[in-house]
C-alpha positions in Angstrom: 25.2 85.7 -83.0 27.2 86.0 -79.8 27.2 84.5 -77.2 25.6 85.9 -73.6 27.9 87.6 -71.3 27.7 85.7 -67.8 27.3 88.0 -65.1 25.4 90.9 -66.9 21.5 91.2 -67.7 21.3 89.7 -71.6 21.0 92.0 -74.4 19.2 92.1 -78.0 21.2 89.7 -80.1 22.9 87.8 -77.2 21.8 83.7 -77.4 20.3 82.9 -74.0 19.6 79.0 -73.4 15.9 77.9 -72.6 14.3 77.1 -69.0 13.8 73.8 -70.7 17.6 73.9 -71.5 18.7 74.8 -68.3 16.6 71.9 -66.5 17.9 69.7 -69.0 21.9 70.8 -68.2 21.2 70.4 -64.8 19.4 66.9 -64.4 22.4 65.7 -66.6 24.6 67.5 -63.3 22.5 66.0 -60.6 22.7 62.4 -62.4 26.9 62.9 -63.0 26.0 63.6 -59.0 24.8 60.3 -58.6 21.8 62.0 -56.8 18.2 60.5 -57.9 16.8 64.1 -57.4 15.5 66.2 -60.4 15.7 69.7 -61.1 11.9 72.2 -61.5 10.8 75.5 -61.0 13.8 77.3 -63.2 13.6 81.4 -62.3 15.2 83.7 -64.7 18.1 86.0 -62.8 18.1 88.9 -64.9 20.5 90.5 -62.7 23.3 88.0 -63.0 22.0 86.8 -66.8 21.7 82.7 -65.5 18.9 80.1 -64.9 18.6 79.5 -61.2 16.6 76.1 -60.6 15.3 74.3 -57.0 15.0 70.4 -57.2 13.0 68.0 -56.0 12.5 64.2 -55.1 10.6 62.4 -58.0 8.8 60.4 -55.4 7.5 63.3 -53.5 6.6 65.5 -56.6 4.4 67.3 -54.9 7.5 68.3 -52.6 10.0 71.2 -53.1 13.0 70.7 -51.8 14.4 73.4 -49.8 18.0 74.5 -48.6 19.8 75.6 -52.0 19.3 75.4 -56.1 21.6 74.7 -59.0 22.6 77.9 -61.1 23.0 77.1 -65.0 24.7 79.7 -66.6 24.0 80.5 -70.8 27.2 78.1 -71.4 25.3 75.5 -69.9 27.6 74.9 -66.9 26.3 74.2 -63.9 26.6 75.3 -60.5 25.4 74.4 -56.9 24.4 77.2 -54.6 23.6 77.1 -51.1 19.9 79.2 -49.8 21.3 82.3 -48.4 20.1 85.2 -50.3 23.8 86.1 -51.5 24.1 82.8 -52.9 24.7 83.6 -56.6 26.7 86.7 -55.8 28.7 85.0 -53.8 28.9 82.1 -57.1 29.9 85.0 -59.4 32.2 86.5 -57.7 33.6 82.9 -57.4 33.5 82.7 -60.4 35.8 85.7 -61.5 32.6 87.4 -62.6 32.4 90.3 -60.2 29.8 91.9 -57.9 26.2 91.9 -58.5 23.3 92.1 -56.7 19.8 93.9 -56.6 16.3 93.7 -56.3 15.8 91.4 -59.1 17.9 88.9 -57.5 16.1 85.9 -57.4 16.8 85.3 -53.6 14.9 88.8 -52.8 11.9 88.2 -54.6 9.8 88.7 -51.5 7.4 90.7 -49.9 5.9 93.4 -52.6 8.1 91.9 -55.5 7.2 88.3 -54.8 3.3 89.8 -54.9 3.9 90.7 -58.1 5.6 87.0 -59.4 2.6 85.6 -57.9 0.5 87.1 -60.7 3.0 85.7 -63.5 3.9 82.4 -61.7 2.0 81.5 -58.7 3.8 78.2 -58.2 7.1 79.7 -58.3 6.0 82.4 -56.1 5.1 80.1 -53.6 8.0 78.0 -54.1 10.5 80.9 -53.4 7.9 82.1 -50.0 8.5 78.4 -48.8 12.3 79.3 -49.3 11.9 82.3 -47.5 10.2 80.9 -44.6 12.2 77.7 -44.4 15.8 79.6 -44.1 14.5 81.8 -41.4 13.6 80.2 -37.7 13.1 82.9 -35.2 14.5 85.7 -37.7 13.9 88.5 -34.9 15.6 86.7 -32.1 18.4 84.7 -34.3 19.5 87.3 -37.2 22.8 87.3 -36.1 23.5 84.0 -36.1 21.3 83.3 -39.4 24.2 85.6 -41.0 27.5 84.1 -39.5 29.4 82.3 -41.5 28.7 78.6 -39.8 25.1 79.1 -40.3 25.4 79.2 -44.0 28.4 76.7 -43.7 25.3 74.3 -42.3 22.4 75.2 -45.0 25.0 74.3 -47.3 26.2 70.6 -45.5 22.5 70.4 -45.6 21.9 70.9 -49.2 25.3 68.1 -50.2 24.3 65.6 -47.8 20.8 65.7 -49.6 22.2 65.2 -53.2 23.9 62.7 -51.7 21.0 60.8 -50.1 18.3 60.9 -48.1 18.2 63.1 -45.6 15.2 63.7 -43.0 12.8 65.5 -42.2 11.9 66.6 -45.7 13.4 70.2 -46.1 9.8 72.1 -45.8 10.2 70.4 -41.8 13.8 71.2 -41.4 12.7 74.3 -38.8 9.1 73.1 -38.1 9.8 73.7 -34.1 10.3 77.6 -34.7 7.5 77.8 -37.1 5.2 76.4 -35.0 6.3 77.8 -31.7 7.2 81.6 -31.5 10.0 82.3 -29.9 7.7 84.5 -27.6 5.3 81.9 -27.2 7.8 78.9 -26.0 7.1 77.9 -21.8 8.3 74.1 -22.4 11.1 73.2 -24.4 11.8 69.5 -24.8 15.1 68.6 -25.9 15.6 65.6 -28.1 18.8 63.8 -30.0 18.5 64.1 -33.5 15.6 63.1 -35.9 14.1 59.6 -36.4 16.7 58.2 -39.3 13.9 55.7 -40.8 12.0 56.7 -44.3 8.3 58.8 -43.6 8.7 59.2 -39.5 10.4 62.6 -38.8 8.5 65.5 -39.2 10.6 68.4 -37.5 9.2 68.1 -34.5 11.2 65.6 -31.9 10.1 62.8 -30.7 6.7 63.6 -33.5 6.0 61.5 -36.5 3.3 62.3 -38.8 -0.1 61.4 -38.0 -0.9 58.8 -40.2 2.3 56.6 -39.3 0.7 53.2 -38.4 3.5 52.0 -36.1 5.0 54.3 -33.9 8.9 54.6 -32.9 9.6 53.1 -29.4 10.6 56.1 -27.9 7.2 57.8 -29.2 5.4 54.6 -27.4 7.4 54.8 -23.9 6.4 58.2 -23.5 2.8 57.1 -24.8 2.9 54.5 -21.6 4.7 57.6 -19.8 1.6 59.7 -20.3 -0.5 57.1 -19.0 1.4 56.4 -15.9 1.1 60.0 -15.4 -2.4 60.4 -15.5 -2.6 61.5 -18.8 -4.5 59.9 -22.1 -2.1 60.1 -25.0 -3.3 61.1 -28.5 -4.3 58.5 -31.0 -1.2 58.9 -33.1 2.4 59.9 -32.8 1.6 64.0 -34.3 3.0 66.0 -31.6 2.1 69.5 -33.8 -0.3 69.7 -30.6 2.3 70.4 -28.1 4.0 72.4 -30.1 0.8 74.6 -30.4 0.6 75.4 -26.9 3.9 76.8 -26.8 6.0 73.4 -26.2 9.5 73.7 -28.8 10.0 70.3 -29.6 13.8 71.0 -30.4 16.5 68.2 -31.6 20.1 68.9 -30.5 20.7 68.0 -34.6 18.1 69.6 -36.7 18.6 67.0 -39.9 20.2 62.9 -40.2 21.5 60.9 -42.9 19.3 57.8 -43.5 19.9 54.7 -40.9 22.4 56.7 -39.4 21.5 58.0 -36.1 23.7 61.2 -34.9 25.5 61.9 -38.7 24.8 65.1 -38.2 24.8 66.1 -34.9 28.2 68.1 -35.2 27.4 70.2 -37.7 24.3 71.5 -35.8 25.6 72.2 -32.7 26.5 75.6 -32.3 23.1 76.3 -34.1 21.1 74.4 -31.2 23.2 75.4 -28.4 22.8 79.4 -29.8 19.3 78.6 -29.7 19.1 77.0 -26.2 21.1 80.5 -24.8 18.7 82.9 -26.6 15.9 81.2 -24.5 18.1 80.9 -21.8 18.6 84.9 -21.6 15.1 85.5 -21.9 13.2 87.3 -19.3 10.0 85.5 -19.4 11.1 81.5 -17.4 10.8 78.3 -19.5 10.3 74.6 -18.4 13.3 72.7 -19.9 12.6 68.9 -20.0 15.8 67.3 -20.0 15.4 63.8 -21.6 18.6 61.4 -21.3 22.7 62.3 -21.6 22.7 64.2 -24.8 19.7 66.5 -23.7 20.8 66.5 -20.2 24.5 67.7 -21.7 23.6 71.2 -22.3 22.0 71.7 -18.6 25.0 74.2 -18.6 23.4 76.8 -20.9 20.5 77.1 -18.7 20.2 79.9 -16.1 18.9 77.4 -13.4 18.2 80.7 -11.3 15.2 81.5 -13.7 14.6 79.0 -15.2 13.0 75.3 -14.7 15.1 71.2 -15.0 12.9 68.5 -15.3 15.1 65.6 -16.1 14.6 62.0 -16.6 16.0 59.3 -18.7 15.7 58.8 -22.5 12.0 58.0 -23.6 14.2 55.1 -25.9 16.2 53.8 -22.6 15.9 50.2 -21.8 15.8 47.8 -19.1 15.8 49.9 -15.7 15.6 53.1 -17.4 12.8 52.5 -19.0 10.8 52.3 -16.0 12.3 55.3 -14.6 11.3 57.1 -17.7 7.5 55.9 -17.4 7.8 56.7 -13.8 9.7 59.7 -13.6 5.7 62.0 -13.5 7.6 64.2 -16.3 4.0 65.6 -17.4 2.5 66.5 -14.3 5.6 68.3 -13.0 5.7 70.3 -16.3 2.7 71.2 -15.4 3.1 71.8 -11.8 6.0 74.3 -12.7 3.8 76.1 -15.2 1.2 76.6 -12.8 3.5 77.8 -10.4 5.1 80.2 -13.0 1.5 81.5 -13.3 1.4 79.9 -16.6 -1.1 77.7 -18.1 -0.4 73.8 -18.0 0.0 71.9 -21.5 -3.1 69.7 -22.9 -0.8 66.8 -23.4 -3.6 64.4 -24.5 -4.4 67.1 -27.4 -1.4 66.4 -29.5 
């Protein structure tokens, strides 16, 4: 019998390798890696004739990981791919294998087609809509920059760094601010660093943490005492999904961090966040920026101060004098004293 030809749907008589196959090939890939990931959920590309798998973290099994797959071809090589829904045309062609594409493409399964997976494989189905929705934050009002080049450049960065490592927040959090916050729903944005670089704290959301983390992060605790200060009873817990709710973007500068290393990736994100910062910037409707410490307080320039409203104070994880300038600074109220000015309703901050 011969063998498949890569690149071309298979035909009667051609020998294509099992799912089971592929998964085994690529474990054996992602432990050569020296990544402690493992690979699941193995999709059939009939267009291109290969085995495209996601992995995941065999501590978080009931995780996907998004941000990119492995492609095992019918020689059992193996390939990594980044998330953008050219991804294995862009591998052929790499490849020497020419030009494909289509609506069986894997990466396009969506809307009425990925109805129709659901029926034959509802967990890859939902696997691929969490792709989907992961790789798209604010799709109407950042397309164009969701289709440069450094934008998939960043996915991919992403997608090495976490064969590499860990790497928080977990991928399905890796645009939690946009999901939760519209872009036509944002009147606060608060600008954080990057995310909390410890194991189970960052959750997408800055300056958040999930709500059953038992000790919160200092920063999360200052601006607890802030609230207080202010006039205001803090939530229970460090879950800030609340805020973000009522139309508050909780936005890091750096959108992903290598464990224990605070700031490892705040390069690569930049143009991303500043792009985001300027769309909000140029929009009609005005928005309460809350300026927290240096790095925040370095993009003041993107902000059309003439329609737009600063509230700055020191970082919520400053020390000494700072500290008490952050718990005194009345950040709350005056975000609230601006919305109500802007004919806007004021934020429930004890309802986070």
């Amino acid at each position: 019998m011969a063998s498949a030809t890569i690149g071309r749907p298979p035909t009667e008589g051609d020998i294509v390798i099992s799912a089971q196959a592929a998964k085994k090939q690529a474990n054996a890939h992602l432990r050569a890696e020296g990544s402690h990931l493992v690979a699941a959920h193995a999709s059939r590309d009939k267009v291109h004739g290969v085995w495209v798998l996601g992995y995941r973290d065999p501590d978080q099994p009931e995780e996907m990981l998004i941000g990119g797959a492995l492609v095992v071809t019918d020689e059992g090589e193996v390939h990594t791919i980044g998330s953008t829904p050219d991804a294995v045309d862009v591998l052929m062609q790499s490849l020497g294998r020419g030009h494909f594409g289509g609506a069986d493409d894997v990466w396009s399964r969506e809307g009425e087609s990925l109805a129709l997976l659901a029926d034959e494989d509802p967990e890859e189905a939902a696997g691929l809509a969490a792709l989907a929705a992961s790789r798209r934050p604010w799709p109407g009002v950042l397309g164009e920059d969701l289709e440069k080049p450094y934008f998939k450049d960043l996915l991919r960065f992403v997608e090495r760094e976490r064969l590499r490592g860990a790497v928080y927040p977990s991928p399905g959090d890796l645009f939690a601010a946009f999901h939760l916050t519209p872009f036509e729903k944002v009147k606060v944005v608060i600008l954080g660093q990057d995310p909390y670089h410890q194991p189970g704290q960052a959750n997408g959301l800055c300056f958040s943490v999930p709500r059953d983390v038992p000790r919160l992060p200092p920063s999360l605790r200052n601006i607890h005492a802030a609230m207080v200060r202010d006039g205001f009873t803090p939530p229970p817990h460090g879950d800030l999904t609340g805020w973000a709710r009522q139309g508050a973007l909780l936005l890091n500068t750096a959108l992903s961090v290598r464990d224990s290393e605070a700031n490892s990736h705040a390069e690569q994100w930049r143009e991303f966040t500043d792009a985001v910062i300027t769309k909000l910037s140029e929009r009609q409707r005005p928005v309460v920026f809350v300026l927290w410490g240096k790095t925040a307080q370095s993009k003041r320039d993107l902000i059309n101060e003439d329609r737009h409203e600063v509230v700055t104070a020191p970082h919520p994880a400053a020390r000494g004098g700072s500290q008490t300038q952050f718990r005194e600074a009345g950040t709350f109220s005056g975000v609230n004293s601006r919305l109500k000015a802007l004919h806007d309703a004021p934020i429930e901050w004890g309802e986070a």
